[in-house]
MITORSE-629046 format. One record per atom (N, C-alpha, C): residue in one letter; x, y, z. Coordinates in steps of 0.2 Angstrom, whole numbers, padded with zeros to 4 digits, always signed. Layout:
AXYZ...
***
This chain:
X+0046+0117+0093X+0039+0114+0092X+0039+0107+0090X+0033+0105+0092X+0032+0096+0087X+0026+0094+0087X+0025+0092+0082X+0018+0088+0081X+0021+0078+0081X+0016+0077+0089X+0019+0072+0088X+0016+0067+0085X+0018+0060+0084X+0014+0055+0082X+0007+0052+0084X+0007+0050+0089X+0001+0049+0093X-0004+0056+0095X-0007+0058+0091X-0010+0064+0094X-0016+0065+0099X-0018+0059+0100X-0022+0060+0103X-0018+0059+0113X-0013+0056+0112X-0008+0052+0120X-0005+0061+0121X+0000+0062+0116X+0003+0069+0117X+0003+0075+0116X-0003+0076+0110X-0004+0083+0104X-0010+0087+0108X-0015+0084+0109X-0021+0088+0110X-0024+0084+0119X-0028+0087+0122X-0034+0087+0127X-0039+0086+0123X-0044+0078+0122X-0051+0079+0119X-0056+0081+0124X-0056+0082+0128X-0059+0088+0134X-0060+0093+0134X-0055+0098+0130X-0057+0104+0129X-0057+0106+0123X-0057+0112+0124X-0061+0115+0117X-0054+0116+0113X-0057+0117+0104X-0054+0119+0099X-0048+0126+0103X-0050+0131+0105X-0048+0137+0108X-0043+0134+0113X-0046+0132+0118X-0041+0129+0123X-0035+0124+0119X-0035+0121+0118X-0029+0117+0113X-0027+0120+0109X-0028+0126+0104X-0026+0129+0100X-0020+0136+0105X-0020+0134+0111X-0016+0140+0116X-0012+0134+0120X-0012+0128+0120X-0009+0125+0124X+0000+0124+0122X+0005+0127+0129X+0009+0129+0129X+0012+0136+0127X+0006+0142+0126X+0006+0147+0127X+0002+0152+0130X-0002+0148+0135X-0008+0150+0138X-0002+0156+0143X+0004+0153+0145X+0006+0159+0150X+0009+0164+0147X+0009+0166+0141X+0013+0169+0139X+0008+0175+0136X+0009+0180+0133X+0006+0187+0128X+0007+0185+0122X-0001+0186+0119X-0006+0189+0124X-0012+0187+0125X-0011+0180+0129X-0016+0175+0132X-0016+0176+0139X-0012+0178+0140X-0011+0179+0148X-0009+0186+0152X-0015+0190+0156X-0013+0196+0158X-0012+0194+0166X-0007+0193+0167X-0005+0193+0174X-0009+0189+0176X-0012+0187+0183X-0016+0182+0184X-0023+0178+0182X-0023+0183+0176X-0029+0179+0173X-0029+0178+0163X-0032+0174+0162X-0032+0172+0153X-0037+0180+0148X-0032+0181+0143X-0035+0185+0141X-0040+0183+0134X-0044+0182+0138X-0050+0175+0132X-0053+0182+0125X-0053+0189+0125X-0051+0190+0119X-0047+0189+0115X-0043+0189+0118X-0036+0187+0113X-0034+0179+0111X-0039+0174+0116X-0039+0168+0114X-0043+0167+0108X-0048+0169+0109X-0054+0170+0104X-0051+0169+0098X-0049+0177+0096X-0047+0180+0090X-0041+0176+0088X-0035+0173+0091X-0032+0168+0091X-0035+0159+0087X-0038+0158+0091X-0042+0153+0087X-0045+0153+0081X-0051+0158+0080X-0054+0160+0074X-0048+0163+0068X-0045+0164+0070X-0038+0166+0065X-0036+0159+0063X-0035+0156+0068X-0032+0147+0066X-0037+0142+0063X-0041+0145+0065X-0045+0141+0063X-0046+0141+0054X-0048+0148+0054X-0049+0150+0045X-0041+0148+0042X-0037+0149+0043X-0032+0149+0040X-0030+0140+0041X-0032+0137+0044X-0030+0129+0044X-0035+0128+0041X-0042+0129+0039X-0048+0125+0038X-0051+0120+0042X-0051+0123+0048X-0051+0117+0055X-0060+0118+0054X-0062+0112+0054X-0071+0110+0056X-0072+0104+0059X-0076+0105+0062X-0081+0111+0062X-0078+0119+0065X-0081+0124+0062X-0076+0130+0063X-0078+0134+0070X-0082+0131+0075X-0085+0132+0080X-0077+0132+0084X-0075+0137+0088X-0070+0136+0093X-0071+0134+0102X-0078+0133+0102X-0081+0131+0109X-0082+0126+0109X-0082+0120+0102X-0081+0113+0102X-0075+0111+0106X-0079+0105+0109X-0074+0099+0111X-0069+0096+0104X-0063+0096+0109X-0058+0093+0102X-0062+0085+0100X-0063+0083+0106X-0065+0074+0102X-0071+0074+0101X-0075+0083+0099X-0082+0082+0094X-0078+0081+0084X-0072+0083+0083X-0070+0085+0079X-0067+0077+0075X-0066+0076+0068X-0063+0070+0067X-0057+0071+0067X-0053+0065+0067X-0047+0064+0069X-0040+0069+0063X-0042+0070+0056X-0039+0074+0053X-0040+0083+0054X-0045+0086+0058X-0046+0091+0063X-0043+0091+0067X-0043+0086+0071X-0038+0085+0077X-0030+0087+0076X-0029+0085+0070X-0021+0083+0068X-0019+0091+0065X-0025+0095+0063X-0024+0102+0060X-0023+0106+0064X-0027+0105+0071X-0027+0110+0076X-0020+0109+0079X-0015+0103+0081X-0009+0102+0082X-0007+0104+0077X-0004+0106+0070X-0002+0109+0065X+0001+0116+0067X-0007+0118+0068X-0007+0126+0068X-0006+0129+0073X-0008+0125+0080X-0004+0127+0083X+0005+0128+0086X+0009+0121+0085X+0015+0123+0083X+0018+0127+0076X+0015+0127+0072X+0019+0134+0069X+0016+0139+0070X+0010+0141+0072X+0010+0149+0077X+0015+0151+0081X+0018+0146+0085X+0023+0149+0089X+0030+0150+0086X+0030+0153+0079X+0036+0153+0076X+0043+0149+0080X+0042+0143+0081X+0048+0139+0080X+0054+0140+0077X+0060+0140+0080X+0065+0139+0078X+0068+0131+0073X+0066+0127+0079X+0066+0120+0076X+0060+0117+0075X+0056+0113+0072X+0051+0109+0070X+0052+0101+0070X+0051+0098+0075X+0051+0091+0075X+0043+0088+0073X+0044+0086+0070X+0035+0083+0064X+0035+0076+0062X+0032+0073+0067X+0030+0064+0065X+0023+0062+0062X+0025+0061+0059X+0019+0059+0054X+0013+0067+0054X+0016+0073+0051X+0011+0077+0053X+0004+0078+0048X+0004+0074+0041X-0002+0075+0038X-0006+0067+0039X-0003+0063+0045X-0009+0056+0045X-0015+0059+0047X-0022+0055+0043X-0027+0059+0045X-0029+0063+0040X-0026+0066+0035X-0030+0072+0033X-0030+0071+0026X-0035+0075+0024X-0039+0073+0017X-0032+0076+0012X-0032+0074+0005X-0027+0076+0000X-0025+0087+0000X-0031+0089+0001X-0030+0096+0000X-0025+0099+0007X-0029+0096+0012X-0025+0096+0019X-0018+0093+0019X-0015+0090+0016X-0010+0088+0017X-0005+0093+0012X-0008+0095+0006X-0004+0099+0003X-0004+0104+0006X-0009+0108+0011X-0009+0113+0014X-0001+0112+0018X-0004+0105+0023X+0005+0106+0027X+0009+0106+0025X+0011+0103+0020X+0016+0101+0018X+0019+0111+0016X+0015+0114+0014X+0016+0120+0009X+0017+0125+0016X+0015+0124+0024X+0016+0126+0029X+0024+0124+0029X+0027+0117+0030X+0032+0117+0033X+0036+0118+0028X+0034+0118+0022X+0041+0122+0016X+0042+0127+0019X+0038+0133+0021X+0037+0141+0022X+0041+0140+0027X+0040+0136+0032X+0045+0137+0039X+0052+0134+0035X+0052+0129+0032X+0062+0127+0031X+0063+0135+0028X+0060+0137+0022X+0062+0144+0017X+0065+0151+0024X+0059+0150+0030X+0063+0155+0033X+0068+0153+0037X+0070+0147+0036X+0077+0146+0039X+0077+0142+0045X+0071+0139+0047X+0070+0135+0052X+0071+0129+0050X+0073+0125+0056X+0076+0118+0055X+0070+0113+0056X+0070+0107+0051X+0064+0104+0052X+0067+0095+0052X+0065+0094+0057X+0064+0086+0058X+0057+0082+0055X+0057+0077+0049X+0052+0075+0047X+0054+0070+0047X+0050+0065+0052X+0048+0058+0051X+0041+0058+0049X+0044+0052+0045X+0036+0049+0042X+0038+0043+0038X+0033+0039+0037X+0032+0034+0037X+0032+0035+0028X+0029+0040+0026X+0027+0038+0018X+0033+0044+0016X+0035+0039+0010X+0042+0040+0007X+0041+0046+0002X+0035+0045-0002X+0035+0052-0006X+0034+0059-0003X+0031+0057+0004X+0032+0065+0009X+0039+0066+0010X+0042+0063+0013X+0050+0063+0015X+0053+0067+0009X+0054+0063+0002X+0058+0065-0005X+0053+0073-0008X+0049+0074-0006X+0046+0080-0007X+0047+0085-0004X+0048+0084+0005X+0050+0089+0010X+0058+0090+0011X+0061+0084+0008X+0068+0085+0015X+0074+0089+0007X+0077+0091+0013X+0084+0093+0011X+0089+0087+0009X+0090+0082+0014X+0092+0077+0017X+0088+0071+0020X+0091+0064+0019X+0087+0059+0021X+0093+0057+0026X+0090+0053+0031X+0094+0050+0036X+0091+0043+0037X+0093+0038+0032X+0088+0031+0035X+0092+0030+0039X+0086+0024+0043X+0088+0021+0050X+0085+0014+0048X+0092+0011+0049X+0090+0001+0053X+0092-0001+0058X+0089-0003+0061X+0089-0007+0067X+0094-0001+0070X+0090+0007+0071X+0091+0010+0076X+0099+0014+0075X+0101+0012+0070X+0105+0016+0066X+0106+0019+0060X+0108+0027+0062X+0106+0030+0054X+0113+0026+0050X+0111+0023+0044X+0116+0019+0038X+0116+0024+0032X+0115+0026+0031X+0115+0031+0025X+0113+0039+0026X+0115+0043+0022X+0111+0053+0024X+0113+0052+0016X+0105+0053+0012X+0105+0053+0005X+0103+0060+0002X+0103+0062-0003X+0102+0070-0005X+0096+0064-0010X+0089+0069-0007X+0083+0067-0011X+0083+0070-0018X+0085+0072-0022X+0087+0073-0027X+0090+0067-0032X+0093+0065-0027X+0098+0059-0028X+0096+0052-0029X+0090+0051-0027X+0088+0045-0023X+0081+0044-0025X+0080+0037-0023X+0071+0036-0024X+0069+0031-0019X+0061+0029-0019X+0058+0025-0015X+0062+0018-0015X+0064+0016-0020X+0066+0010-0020X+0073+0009-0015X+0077+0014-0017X+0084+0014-0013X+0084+0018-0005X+0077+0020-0004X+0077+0021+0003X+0074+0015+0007X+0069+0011+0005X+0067+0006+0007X+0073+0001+0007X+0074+0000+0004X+0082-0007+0003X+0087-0004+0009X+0089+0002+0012X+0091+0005+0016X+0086+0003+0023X+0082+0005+0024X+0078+0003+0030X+0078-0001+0031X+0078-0009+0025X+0077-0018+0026X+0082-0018+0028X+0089-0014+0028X+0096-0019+0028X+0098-0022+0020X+0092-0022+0016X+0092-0029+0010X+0099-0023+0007X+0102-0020+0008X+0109-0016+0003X+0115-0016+0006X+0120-0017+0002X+0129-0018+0004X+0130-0009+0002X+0126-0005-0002X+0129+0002-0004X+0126+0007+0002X+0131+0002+0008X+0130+0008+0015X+0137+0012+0016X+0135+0019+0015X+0141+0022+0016X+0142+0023+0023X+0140+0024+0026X+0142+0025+0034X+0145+0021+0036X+0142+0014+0037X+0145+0007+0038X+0151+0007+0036X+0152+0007+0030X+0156+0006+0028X+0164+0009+0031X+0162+0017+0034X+0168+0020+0037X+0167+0018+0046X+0165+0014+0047X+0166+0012+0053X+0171+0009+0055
***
C-alpha cells in the first residue's frame, strides 16, 4: 500500500466521488466487483464504513473528492490503503493536512498495522512523527542513508545534524 506525498498528482481523482476513490485499486476485486459489473452495495457500505471510522467530511459519499478540504482528501487515501490489509505500508507525509485529533488518529492507525507485523516505510519531514512512529531511523544526505539510529536513542537535534552533513559521528561512512 502507500499514501503518497502529493495527493492530489498520485492518491486521489478529484472527479470522483468519496465512494469511487475510497475503492480505487480494488474496484476489480470482491466484493466490488461481480464479474462484469461493480457491486455498488457493497461499494456503498464500504464507504460509509470508512467514512465513519476515518471521520472523513463532509460524510456524504456521493461528494466529489475536490468538494472535500485537503486534510479529507488525505483521510480518504489513509483509509483507503490500510483497508486493504497491506503487508507492507509506504507513507510519505501521511498526516500533512490534518487537524491535531486526525493526526493522532493516523498515527494510532499505522502503530495497529506495525503491532500486526506489517512493515512500514515512514517518510516525513516532521521529526517528532518519525521519533514517535519508527522502530529505526535511516537519515539521508545528499541521497545517502549515513546513519540507522534506534529512536530511543536519538533526538531532533542529532537527526537534523545528520541530514545537513553538519556531523563527523557517521557510522556508515565511516565503514566504507
Amino acid at each position: 500500500a502507500h499514501i503518497p506525498e502529493d495527493r492530489r498528482q498520485r492518491g486521489i481523482i478529484l472527479n470522483y466521488t468519496v465512494a469511487e476513490n475510497l475503492i480505487l485499486g480494488s474496484h476489480y476485486r470482491s466484493p466490488f466487483n461481480k464479474g462484469l459489473a461493480l457491486n455498488f452495495t457493497a461499494i456503498n457500505n464500504h464507504a460509509n464504513n470508512l467514512i465513519k471510522d476515518f471521520d472523513i467530511r463532509p460524510s456524504d459519499k456521493d461528494n466529489l473528492l475536490k468538494s472535500l478540504s485537503g486534510g479529507n482528501q488525505q483521510k480518504v487515501i489513509v483509509a483507503r490503503e490500510l483497508y486493504g490489509e497491506p503487508k507492507l505500508l509506504i507513507a510519505a507525509q501521511p498526516t500533512r493536512g490534518l487537524d491535531v485529533g486526525s493526526i493522532e488518529f493516523v498515527h494510532q492507525q499505522i502503530l495497529n498495522e506495525r503491532d500486526k507485523g506489517k512493515a512500514i516505510l515512514l517518510i516525513s519531514a516532521d521529526l517528532e512523527e518519525i521519533l514517535s512512529l519508527s522502530d529505526r531511523i535511516a537519515v539521508i544526505y545528499e541521497g545517502e542513508i549515513v546513519d540507522i539510529l534506534d529512536p530511543k536513542k536519538t533526538d531532533e537535534n542529532e537527526i537534523g545534524l545528520l541530514m545537513t552533513g553538519s556531523t563527523t559521528n557517521n557510522k556508515l561512512s565511516k565503514t566504507k
